[in-house]
N, C-alpha and C positions, 0 to 999 in steps of 0.2 A: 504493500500500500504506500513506504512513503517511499518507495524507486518511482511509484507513478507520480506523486506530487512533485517529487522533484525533477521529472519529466515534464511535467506540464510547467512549471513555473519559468524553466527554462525559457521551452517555445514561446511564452507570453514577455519572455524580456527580449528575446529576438525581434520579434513583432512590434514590441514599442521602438526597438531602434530604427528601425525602419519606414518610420512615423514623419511626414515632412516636418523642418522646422519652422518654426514660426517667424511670418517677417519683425526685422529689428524695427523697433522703433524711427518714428523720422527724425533727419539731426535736426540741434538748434541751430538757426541762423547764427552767422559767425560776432563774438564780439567784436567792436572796433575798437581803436587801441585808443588810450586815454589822450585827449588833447595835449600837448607839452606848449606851457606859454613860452612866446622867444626871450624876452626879458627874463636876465638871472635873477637868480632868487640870492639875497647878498647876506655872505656868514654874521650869525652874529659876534657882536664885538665885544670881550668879557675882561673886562678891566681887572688888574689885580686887586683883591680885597684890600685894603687901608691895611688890616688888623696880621694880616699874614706878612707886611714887611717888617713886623717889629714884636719882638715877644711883650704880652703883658705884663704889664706895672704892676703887681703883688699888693697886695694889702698889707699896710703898715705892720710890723713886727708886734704880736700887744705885750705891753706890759705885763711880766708876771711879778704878781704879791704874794710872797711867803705865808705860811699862816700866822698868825697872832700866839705866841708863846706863854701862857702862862707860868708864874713862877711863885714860887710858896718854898720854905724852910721852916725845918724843922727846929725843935728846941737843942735839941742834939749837936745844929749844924748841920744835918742833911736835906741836900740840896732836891725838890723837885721839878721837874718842867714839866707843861701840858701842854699838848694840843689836840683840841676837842675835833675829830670828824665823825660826822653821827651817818653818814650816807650807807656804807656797811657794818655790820653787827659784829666787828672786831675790832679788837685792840691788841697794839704792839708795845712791848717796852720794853727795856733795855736798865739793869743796875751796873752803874759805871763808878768804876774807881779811876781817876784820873790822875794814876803814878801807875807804872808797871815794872817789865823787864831791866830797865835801867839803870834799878835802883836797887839791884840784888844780884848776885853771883852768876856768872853763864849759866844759860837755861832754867832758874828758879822759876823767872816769874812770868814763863809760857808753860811750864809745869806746872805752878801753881793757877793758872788759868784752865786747864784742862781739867783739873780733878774738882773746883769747885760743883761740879754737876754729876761726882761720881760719888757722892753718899754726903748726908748729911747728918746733926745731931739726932734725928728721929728717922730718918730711912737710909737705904742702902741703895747704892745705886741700881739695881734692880727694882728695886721699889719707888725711886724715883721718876724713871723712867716709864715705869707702868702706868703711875698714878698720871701723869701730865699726856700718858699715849690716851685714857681712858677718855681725858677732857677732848682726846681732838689736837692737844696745844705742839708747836714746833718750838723748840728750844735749843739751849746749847751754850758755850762756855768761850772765851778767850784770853789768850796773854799776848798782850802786843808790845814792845817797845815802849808806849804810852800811856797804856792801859790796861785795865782787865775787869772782867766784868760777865753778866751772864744775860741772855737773852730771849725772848719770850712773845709768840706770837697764838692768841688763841680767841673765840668766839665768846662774844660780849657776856653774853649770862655764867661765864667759867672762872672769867678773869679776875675775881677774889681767891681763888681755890687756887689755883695754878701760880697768881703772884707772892701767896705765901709759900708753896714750895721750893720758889726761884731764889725769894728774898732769904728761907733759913739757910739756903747754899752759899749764897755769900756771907750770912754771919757766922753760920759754923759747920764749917766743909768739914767731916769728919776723917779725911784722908786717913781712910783705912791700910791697914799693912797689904792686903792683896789686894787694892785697887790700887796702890803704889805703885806694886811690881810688875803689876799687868801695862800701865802705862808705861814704866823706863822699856818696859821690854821694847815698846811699840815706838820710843823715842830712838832708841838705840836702832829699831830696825829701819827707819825713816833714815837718821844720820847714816847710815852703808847706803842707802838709796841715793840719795843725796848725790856721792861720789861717783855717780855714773851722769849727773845734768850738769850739764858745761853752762847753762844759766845761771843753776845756783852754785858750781865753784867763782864764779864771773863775779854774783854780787858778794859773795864772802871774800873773796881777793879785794875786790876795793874796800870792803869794812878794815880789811889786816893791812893796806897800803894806807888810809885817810887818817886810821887811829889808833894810839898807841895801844899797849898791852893792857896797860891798866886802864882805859877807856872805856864805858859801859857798852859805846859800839862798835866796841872792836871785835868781838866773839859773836858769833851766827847767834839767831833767836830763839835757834834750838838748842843749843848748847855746844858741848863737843863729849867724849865720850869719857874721858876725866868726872870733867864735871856733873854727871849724868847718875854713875855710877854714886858716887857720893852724897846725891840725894834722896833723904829717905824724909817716911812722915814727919819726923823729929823736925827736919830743916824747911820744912813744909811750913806745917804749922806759926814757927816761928816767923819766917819769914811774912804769913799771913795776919799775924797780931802785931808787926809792927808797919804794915803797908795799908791793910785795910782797917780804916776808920771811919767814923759816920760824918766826920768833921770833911772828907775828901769823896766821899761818896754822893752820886746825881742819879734818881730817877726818872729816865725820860719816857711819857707815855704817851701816845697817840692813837685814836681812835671813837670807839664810841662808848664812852665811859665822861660822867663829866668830873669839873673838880672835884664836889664835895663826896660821892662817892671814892674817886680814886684816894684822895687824902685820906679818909678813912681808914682805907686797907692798910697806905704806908702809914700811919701813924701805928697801925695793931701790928703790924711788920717791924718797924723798926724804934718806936720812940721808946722804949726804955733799954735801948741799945746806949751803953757809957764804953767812949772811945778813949784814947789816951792822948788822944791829937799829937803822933808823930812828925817830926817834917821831914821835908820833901826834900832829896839833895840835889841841886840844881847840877844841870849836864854841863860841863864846863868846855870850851871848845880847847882843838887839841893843841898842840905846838906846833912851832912852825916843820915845813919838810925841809927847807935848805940843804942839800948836799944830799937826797935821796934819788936812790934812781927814779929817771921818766918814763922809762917802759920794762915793765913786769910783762912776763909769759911766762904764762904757768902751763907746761907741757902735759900736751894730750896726745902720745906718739897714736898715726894713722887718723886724728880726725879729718873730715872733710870741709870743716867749717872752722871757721874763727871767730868767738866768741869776743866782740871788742869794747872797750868802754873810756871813751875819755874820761876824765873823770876828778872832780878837785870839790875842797870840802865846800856846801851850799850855804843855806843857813835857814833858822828856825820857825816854826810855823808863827811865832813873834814878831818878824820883822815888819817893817813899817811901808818899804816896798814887795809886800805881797802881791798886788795887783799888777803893777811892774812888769815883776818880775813873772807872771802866770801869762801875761801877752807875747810878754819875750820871750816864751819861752814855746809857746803856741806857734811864734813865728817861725822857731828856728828847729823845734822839732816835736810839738805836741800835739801835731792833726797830721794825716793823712797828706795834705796837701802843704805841707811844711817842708821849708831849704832840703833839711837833710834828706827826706824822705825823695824827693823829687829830683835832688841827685845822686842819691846813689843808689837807689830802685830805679825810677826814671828814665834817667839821664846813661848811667854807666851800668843796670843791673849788676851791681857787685852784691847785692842782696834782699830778701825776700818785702823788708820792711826795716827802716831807721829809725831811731825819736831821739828824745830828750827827755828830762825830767827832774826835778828839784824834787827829792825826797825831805819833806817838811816835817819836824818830831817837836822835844820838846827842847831841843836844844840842833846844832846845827845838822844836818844830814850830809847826804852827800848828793852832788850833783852828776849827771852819765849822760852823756852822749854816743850812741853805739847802736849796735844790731849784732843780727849775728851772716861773716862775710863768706863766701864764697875763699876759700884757704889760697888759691892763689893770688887773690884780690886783696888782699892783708894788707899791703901798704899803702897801694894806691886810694885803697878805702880810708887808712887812717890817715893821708894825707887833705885829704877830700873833706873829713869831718873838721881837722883842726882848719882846714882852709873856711869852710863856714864860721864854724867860731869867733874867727878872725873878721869876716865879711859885717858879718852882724854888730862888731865892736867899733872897728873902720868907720861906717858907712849908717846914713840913717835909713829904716827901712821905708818902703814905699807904703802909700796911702792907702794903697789896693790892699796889701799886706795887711797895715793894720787896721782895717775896718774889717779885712774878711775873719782875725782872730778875735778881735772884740766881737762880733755877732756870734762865730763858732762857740767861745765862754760865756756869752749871757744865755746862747739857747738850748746852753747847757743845765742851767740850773732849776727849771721845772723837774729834770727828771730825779734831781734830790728828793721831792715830796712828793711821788707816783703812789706811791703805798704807805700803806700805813707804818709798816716797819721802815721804809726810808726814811717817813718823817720822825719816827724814833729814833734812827740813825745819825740824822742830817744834827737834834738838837742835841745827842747825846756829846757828840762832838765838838758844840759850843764850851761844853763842861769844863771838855778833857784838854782846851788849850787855851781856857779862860777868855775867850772872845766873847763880846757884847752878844744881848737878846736881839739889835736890830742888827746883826751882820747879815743875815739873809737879804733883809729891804735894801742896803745899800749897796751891796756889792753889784750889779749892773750899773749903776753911776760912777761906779769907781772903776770898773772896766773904761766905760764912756771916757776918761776923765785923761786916762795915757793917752800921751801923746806922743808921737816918733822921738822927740827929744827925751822923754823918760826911757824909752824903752833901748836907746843907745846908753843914755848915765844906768841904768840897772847894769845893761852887758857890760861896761867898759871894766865897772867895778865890782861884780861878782863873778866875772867867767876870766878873772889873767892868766893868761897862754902861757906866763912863765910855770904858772902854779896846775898847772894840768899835769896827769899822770894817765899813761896809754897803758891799760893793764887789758891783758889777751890771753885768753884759754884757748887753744891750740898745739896743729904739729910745730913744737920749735926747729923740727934737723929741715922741716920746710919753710918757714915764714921768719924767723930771726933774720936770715942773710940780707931779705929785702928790708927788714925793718932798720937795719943798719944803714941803710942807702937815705934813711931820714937828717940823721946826725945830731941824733937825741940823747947822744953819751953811751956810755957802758948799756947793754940790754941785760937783766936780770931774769936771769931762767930758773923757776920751782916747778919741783915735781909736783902734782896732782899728788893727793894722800891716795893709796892702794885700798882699794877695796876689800875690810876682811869677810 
């Protein structure tokens, strides 16, 4: 049956093919082609915009205003500062002793700044730590050169709980005997570290080239391993009842907490705190160097680099041309687009990045000019830097120069008060080098206020090329021979200490 269907369906598609086709439709009549007028049609004419020959004019720079500081002391002598921001539900602050490292043995008093956060008279540092992880709060301890003190950032409704556990750390760190040992361990294992950064041999060479032996900054701020060793709770302590007192002590807080609450806390905190009111021993600057060598290398056999630093003593966060000397120095190598930087990255790529810097303390610092060079570029690099130095002292700088450093330092100092812990930071630091409550407001008119002629009298007479010393961490058996082509006297070559 279906061989016959499919027999007929066959026949029946034969049959349609064979079917006439149907006639095609009739064509359209043809289109005509579109008229074209003989007159041209004329391009148009498109003037350049006004506003594309010239970039726009900016809006005026605004004024930034510090916040308003409040201040209150206590009967004791201790010092508070406030600043109220209520915009988030936290507070930072900061208890600051304004003496530190310099006023005690190598290594004490960054030792003694580490362990205040590692047990106190009622908890251990485990217990410490839990209690303040529980709130939420970030915390932590330092020993600076200038300071030491402990620190504390946590969420508004905590901020009495948490700043009395910060505050008994600093009254009485219990520096237990195994919280001791566990830190010299970690100091001692830090110092062998150490001995492999050609940075940080770089800045301990100019500590041990600017200041004598008996100098407070003459020994790294770690200590050394002498001195390390020999510190136990006993010297701790001690050291801790004759530095910290309530008479030298500043609580800076910031956030959303107001005065008379936060006053509160610090008085349950600390007002029946009796100090002995120690003084302070003032940093004395060093002797002269007359008849010391001008270039130190300190050998690093096989480096690739040369660690370089001019380098001569500066002076103290006290001085009178601070602003000055922060222009001048912006000039010559504290931005990006600063002399040194621009030639000797730039100009010669002898290296990755140049600067400058006034290291400001409580007494004078030391000043560096450097990078780190390209090892066979060692001379020509430190011919290059001292010749800037020289330019700057020579010559007044140009207008362009200093306005582009004055606006680079004023638009710098919003971001001192970004956070809350910044503005903890920014006033804690009022404290610790005795500057006014309006230093904030003033310092952009006192930027404003250099002028080319100041910033030549700062160079002439803080940066003299006779009082420079070229200290360099590198290969000596590669870079002495050029450094000799200077004719900067005898070159003094020390070993790097051996890593045990």
């Amino acid at each position: 049956m279906k061989r016959v269907l499919s027999t007929v369906a066959v026949v029946l598609l034969m049959l349609s093919s064979c079917e006439p086709k149907p006639a095609p439709p009739p064509a359209s009549p043809p289109v005509p082609p579109p008229t074209v007028s003989a007159a041209p049609v004329a391009s148009p004419s498109v003037a350049p915009d006004a506003f594309r020959e010239k970039a726009p004019a900016g809006a005026p720079m605004p004024d930034f205003v510090p916040p308003t500081i409040v201040e209150h002391k206590l009967a004791n002598g201790l010092r508070v500062l406030l600043v109220e921001r209520h915009e988030l539900p936290i507070v930072a602050f900061q208890i600051v002793v304004d003496r530190g490292a310099d006023q005690g043995p190598p290594g004490t008093g960054a030792f003694l700044g580490a362990m205040l956060v590692q047990g106190s008279k009622t908890r251990s540092a485990l217990e410490i730590s839990d209690a303040l992880g529980k709130l939420g709060a970030q915390f932590g301890s330092w020993g600076s050169l200038d300071s030491l003190g402990v620190h504390g950032k946590v969420l508004a409704p905590s901020f009495s709980e948490a700043f009395a556990i910060l505050a008994e750390c600093v009254r009485d760190p219990a520096f237990a005997k195994d919280e001791v040992e566990r830190e010299r361990s970690k100091r001692l294992t830090m110092l062998a570290q150490q001995k492999d950064s050609p940075a940080i041999l770089l800045r301990n060479a100019v500590s041990e080239v600017l200041y004598p032996d008996n100098h407070p900054y003459h020994a790294p701020l770690l200590g050394n391993e002498q001195a390390l060793k020999k510190l136990g709770a006993k010297e701790l302590a001690a050291f801790h009842r004759s530095q910290v007192d309530p008479d030298d002590v500043t609580v800076a807080i910031a956030g959303d907490v107001t005065k008379e609450a936060a006053l509160a806390q610090i008085e349950k905190a600390f007002g029946d705190w009796k100090g002995k009111k120690p003084k302070a021993s003032d940093v004395a600057d060093p002797p002269g160097m007359e008849g010391a060598p001008r270039v130190i290398v300190i050998d690093r056999p096989g480096a690739t680099q040369s660690h370089l630093a001019a380098t001569l003593l500066g002076v103290p966060r006290s001085s009178k041309d601070f602003h000055a000397l922060m222009v001048m120095n912006t000039i010559l190598g504290g931005q990006f687009s600063s002399r040194l930087n621009l030639n000797l990255r730039e100009k010669h790529a002898y290296t990755y990045g140049a600067s400058s810097s006034f290291d400001m303390r409580h007494g004078a610092g030391p000043f560096t000019a450097g990078g780190a060079i390209v090892r066979e570029k060692t001379e020509p690099a430190a011919q290059e830097i001292l010749a800037e130095i020289k330019r700057i002292i020579d010559a007044e700088v140009s207008e362009e120069e200093l306005a582009d450093a004055k606006t680079n330092l004023i638009r710098r100092l919003p971001a001192s008060f970004e956070t809350v812990s910044d503005v903890a930071g920014s006033i804690a630091y009022l404290a610790i080098y005795g500057l006014p409550l309006d230093e904030y407001h003033g310092r952009a008119a006192a930027y404003r206020a250099v002028t080319r002629a100041d910033v030549q009298r700062v160079a002439k007479r803080y940066l003299s090329p006779d009082k420079l010393r070229l200290v360099i961490v590198g290969d000596a058996d590669v870079i002495v021979k050029d450094l000799d082509k200077m004719g900067l006297g005898k070159i003094e070559v020390r070993r790097a200490a051996a890593k045990k």
